[in-house]
C-alpha positions as CSV (number, residue, x, y, z in Angstrom):
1,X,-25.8,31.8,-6.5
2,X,-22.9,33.2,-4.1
3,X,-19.5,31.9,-4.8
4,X,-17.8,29.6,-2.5
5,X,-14.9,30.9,-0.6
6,X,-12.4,28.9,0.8
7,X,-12.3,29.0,4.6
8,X,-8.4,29.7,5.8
9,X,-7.8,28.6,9.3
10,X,-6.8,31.0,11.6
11,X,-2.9,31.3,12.3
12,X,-3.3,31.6,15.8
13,X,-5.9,28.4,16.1
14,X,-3.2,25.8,13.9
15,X,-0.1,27.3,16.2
16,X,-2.1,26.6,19.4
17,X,-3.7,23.0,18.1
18,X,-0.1,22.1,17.3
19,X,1.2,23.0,20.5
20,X,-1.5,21.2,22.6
21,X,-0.8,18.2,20.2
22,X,2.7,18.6,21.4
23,X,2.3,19.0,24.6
24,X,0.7,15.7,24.9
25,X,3.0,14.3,22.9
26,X,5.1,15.4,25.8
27,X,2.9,14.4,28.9
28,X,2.4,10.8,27.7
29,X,5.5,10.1,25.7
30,X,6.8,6.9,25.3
31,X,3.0,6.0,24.2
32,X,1.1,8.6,21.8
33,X,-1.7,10.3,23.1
34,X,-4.3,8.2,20.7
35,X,-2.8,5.3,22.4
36,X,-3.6,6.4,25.5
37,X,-6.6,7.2,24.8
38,X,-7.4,3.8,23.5
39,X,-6.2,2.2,26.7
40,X,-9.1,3.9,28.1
41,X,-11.9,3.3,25.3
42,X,-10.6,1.3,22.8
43,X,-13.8,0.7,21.7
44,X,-13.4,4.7,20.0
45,X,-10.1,5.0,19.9
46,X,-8.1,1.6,19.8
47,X,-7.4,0.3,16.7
48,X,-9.7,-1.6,14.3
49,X,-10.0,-5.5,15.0
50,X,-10.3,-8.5,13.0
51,X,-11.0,-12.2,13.3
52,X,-9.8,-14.0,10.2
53,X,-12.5,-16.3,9.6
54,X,-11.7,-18.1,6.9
55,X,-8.3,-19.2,4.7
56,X,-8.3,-20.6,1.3
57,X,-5.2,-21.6,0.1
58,X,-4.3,-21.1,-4.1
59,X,-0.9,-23.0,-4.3
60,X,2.0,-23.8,-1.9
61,X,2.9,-20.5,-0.4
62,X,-0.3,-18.2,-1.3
63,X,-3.6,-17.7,0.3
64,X,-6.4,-15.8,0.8
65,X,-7.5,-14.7,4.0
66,X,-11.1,-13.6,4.8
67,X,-11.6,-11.3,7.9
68,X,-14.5,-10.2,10.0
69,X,-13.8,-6.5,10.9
70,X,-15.3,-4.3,13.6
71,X,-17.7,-2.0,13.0
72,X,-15.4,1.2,13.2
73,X,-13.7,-0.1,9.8
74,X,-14.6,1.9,6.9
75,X,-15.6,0.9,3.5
76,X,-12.8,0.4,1.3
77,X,-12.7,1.7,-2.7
78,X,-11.3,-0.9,-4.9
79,X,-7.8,-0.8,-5.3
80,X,-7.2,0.3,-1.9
81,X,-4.8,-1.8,0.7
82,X,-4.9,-1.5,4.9
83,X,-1.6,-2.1,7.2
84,X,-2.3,-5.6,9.1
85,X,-0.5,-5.7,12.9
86,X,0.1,-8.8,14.1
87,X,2.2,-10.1,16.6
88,X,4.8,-12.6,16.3
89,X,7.2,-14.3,19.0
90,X,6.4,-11.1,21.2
91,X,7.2,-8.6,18.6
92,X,3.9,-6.3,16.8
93,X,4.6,-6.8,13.4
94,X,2.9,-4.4,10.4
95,X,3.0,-4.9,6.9
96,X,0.7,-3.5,3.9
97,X,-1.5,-5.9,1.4
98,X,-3.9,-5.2,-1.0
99,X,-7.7,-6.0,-0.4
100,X,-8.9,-8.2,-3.1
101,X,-12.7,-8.6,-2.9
102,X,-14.8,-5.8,-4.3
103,X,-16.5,-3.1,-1.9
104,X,-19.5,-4.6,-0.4
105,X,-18.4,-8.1,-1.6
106,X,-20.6,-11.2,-1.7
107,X,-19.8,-12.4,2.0
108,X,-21.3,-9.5,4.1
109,X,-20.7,-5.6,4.4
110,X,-18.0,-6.5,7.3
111,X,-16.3,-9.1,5.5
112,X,-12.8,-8.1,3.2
113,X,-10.3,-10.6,1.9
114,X,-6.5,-10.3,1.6
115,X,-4.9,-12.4,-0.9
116,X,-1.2,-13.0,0.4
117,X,1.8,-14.4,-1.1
118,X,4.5,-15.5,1.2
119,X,8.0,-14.8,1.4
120,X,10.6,-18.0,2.2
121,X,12.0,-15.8,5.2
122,X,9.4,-13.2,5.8
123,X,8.7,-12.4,9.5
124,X,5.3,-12.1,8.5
125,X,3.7,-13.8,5.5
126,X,4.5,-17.5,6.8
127,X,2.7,-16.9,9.3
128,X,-0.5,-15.6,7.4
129,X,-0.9,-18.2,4.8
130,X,-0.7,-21.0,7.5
131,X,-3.6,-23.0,8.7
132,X,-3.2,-21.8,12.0
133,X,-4.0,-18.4,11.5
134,X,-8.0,-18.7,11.8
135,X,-9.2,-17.7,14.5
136,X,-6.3,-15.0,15.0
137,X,-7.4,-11.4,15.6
138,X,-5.4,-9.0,14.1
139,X,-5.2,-5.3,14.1
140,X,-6.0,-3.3,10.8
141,X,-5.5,0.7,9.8
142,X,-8.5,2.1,7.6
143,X,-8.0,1.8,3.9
144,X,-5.7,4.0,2.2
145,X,-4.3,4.3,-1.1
146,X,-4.7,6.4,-4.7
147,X,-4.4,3.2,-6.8
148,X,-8.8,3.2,-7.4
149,X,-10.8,3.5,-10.4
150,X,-12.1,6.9,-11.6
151,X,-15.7,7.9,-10.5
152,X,-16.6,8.2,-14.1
153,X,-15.1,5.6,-16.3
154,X,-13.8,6.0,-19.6
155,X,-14.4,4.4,-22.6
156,X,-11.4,1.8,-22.2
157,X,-9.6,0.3,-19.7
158,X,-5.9,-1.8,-19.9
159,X,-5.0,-3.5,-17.2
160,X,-1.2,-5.1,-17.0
161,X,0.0,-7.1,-14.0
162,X,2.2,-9.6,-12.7
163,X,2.1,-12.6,-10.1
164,X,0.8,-10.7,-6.9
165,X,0.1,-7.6,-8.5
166,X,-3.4,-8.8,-9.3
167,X,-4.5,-8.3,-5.9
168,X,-5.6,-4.9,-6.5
169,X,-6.4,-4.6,-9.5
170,X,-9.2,-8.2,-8.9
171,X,-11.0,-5.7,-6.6
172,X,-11.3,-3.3,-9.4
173,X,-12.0,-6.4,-11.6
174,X,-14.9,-8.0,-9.4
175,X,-16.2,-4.6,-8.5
176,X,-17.0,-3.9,-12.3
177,X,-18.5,-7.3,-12.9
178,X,-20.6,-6.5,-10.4
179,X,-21.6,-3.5,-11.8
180,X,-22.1,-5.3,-15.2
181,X,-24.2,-7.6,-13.5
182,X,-26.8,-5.0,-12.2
183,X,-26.9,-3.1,-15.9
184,X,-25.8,-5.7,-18.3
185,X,-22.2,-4.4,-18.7
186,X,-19.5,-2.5,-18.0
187,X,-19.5,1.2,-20.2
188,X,-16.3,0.2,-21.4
189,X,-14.0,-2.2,-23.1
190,X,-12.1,-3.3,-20.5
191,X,-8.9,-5.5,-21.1
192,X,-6.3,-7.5,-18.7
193,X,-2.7,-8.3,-19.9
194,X,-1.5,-10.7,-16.7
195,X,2.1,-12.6,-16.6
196,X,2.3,-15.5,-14.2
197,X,5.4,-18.6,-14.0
198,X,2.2,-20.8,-14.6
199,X,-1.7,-21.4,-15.5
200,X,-1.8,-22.9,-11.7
201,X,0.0,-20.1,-10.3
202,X,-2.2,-17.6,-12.2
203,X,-4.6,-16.0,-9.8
204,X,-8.3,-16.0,-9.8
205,X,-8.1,-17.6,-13.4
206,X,-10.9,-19.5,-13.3
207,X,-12.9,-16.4,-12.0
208,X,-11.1,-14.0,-14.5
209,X,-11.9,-16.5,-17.5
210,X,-16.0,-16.1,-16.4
211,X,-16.2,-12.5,-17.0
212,X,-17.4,-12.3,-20.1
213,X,-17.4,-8.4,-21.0
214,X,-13.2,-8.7,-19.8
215,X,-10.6,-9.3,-22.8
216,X,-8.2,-11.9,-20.9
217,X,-4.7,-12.2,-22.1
218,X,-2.5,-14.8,-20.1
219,X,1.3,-14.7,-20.5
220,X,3.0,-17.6,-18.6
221,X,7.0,-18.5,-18.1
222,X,5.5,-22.2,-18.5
223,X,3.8,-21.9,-21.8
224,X,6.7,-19.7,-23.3
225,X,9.7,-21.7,-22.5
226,X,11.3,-18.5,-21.1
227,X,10.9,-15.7,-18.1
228,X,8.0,-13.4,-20.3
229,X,9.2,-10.2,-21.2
230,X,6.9,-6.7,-22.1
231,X,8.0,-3.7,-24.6
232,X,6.0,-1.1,-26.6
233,X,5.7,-3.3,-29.7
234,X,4.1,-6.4,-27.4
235,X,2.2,-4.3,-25.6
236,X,0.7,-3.1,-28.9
237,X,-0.1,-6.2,-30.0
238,X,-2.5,-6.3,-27.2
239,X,-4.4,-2.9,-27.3
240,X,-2.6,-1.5,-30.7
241,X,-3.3,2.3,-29.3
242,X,-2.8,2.0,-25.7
243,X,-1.5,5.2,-25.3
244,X,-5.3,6.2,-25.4
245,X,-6.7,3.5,-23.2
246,X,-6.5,4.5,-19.3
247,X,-4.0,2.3,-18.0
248,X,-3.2,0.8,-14.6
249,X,-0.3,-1.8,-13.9
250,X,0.7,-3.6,-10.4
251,X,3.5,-6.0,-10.9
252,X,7.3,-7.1,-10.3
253,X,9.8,-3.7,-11.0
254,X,11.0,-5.1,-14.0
255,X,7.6,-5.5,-15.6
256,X,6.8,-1.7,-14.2
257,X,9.8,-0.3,-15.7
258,X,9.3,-1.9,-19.2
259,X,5.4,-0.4,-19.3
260,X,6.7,3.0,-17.6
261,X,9.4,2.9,-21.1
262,X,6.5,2.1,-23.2
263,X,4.0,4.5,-22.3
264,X,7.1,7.6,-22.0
265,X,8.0,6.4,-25.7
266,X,4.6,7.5,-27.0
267,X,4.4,10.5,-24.9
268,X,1.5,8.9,-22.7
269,X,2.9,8.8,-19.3
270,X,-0.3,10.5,-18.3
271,X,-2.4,7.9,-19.0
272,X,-0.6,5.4,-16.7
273,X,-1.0,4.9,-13.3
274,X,1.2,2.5,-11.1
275,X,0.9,0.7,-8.0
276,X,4.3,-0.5,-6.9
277,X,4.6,-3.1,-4.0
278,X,8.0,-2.3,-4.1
279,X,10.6,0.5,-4.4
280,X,13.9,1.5,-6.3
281,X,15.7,2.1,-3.2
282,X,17.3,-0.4,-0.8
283,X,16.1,-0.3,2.7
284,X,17.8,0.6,5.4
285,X,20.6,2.1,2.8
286,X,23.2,4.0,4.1
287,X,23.4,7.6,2.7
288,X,23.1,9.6,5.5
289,X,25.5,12.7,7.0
290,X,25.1,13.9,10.7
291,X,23.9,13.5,14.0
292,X,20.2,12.3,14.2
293,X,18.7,13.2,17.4
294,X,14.9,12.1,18.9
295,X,14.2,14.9,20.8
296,X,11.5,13.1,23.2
297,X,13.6,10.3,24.1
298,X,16.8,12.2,24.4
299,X,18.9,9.8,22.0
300,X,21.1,10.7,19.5
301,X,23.4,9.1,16.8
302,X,25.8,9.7,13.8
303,X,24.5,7.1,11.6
304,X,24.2,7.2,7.9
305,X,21.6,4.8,7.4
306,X,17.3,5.6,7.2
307,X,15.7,7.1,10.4
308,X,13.5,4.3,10.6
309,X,17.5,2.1,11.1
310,X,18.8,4.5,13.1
311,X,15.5,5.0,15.2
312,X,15.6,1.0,16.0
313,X,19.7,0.6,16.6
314,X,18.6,3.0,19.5
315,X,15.9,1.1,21.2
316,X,13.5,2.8,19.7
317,X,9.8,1.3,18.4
318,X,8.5,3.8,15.9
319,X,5.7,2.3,14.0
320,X,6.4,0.7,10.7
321,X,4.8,-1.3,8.0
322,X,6.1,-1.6,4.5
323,X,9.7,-0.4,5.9
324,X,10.4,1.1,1.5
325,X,8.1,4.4,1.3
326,X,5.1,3.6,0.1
327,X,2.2,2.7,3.2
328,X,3.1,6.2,5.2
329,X,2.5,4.4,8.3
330,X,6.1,5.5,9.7
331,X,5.6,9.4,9.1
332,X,6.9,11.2,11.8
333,X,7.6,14.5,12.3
334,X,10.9,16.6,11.3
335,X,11.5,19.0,14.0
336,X,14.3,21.0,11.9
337,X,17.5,19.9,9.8
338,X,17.8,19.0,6.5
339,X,17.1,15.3,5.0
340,X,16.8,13.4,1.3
341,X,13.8,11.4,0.4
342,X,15.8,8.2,-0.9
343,X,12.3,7.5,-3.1
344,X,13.2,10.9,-5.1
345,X,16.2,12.1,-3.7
346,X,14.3,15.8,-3.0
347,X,15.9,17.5,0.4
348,X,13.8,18.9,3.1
349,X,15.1,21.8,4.8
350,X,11.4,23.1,6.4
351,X,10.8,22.6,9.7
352,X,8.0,20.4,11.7
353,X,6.9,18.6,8.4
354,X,6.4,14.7,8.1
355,X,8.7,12.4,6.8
356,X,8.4,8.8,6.3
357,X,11.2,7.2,8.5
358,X,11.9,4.2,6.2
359,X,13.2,6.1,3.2
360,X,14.3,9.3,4.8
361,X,18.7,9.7,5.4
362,X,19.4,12.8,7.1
363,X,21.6,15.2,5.6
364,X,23.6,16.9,8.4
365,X,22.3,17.7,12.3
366,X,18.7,16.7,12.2
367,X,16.2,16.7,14.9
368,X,13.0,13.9,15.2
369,X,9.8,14.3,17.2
370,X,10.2,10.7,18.4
């Protein structure tokens, strides 16, 4: 059989495709051109829609929502979270969340659920986990994210969570039972390690606890007296060799930070993978040298503070959803100048690459398509 080559795109064809993108970028500025075209057939192009059908509250503060989604919305992989718009007092409003039922769940093949945890002066989660919400329709970006299962799974699984954190990995969780209800069990020993304030506050319990191939191991504030705590030797405890078992964690930053330590003390930070709903950096942080200018709109400032700041203190509405790195849903391109990822604290200095607004500082003169 012939070997594969790989196809390279022709210089010419990527510098001309860029500079028709540009161009149009250009013609219909402020609007992108996909937005324009969805004015005209948003049916293809406008964003995918969804009805929320259904809320089931789990305790004060914390719901799930179930949505109806158009047709144009692609099947998710477990694991995976979408950006939800919705508007609120006159303002479009994005923010990121998990989906928590499994791929092809139980209510339909259009049906996905978002279990959501509010925050006491959140713009955005009050507002989901009220009553009032069904009967909403809200706008949804396909589902993204490298937090899945692998195709072929290994012969053990940990997983180690806290509060929230579950969301993701509960997709993964029903998606296997599933699959251990159509051949008898999951091929592998799978085991969760979950910290919660409280058995009532302790997510999906009652549907964890009737798994029966899952190992569940509970840690609550309420039965220990004391905030719960994680370190190689407890973590031991539950799966003595971890640093064999494939791995995946969602949880608080300190509960992150104690497995990261655990894992890097036996050498296995390989075997861990992480899914962080939020980030060492402090948004909006001021770090910043130099003018920022957004070459479309013709604004400029000297502000030290993220692009994604510095972008709004000038009027401007760039998209936005988790506002601390991680959803990508405020990448925008980098015309030329230099600027620090605050995530990593690398420094760009190529031009017309993509940056992600929210945790991006320039450092000196820097130019933004925007």
């Amino acid at each position: 059989m012939d070997s594969l080559q790989p196809v390279i795109a022709d210089p010419f064809v990527v510098s001309l495709r860029s500079a028709l993108g540009r161009a149009l970028g250009w013609l219909t500025y402020p609007r992108k051109p996909e937005e324009l075209f969805a004015a005209f057939a948003p049916r293809q192009f406008g964003p995918v829609r969804a009805e929320v059908v259904a809320l089931e509250p789990h305790f004060d503060g914390c719901a799930t929502l179930v949505l109806e989604t158009d047709r144009r919305f692609e099947e998710h992989r477990a694991g995976q979270f979408v950006a939800l718009t919705l508007e609120v007092d006159g303002v479009r409003r994005t923010r990121c969340f998990s989906i928590s039922s499994a791929p092809r769940g139980g209510r339909g093949p259009r049906h996905i659920e978002l279990t959501i945890k509010s925050t006491a002066r959140g713009a955005v989660t009050p507002r989901l986990v009220h009553p009032s919400i069904v009967g909403a329709t809200v706008e949804l970006s396909q589902p993204t994210g490298s937090f899945v299962l692998e195709d072929a799974l290994p012969p053990r699984l940990l997983f180690v969570t806290g509060g929230s954190g579950i969301t993701p990995v509960v997709s993964m969780l029903r998606s296997l039972d599933r699959k251990a209800i159509r051949e008898g069990g999951p091929r592998a020993k799978v085991t969760l390690l979950h910290f919660a304030r409280s058995e009532r506050e302790a997510l999906f319990l009652a549907e964890l606890r009737e798994m029966p191939w899952l190992e569940l191991h509970l840690v609550t504030e309420e039965a220990l007296g004391r905030a719960p705590s994680l370190d190689e030797a407890s973590l031991a405890e539950v799966v003595s060799d971890f640093e064999n078992t494939r791995t995946y964690a969602c949880g608080p930053a300190p509960l992150l930070k104690a497995i990261e330590a655990a894992f890097a003390a036996r050498g296995a930070s390989h075997a861990l993978t992480i899914e962080r709903f939020q980030s060492s950096f402090e948004p909006g942080a001021g770090e910043g040298t130099g003018t920022v200018r957004f070459a479309r709109s013709n604004k400029s400032s000297n502000d030290p503070r993220t692009l994604l700041v510095v972008a709004e203190a000038q009027g401007l509405q760039p998209k936005s959803g988790c506002r601390i790195g991680i959803c990508g849903t405020c990448h925008c391109k980098k015309l030329s100048g230099a600027t620090r990822d605050l995530r990593t604290g690398e420094v760009s200095t190529e031009a017309n690459v993509d940056v992600a607004l929210c945790s991006t500082v320039a450092i000196g003169d820097v130019s933004i398509d925007l």
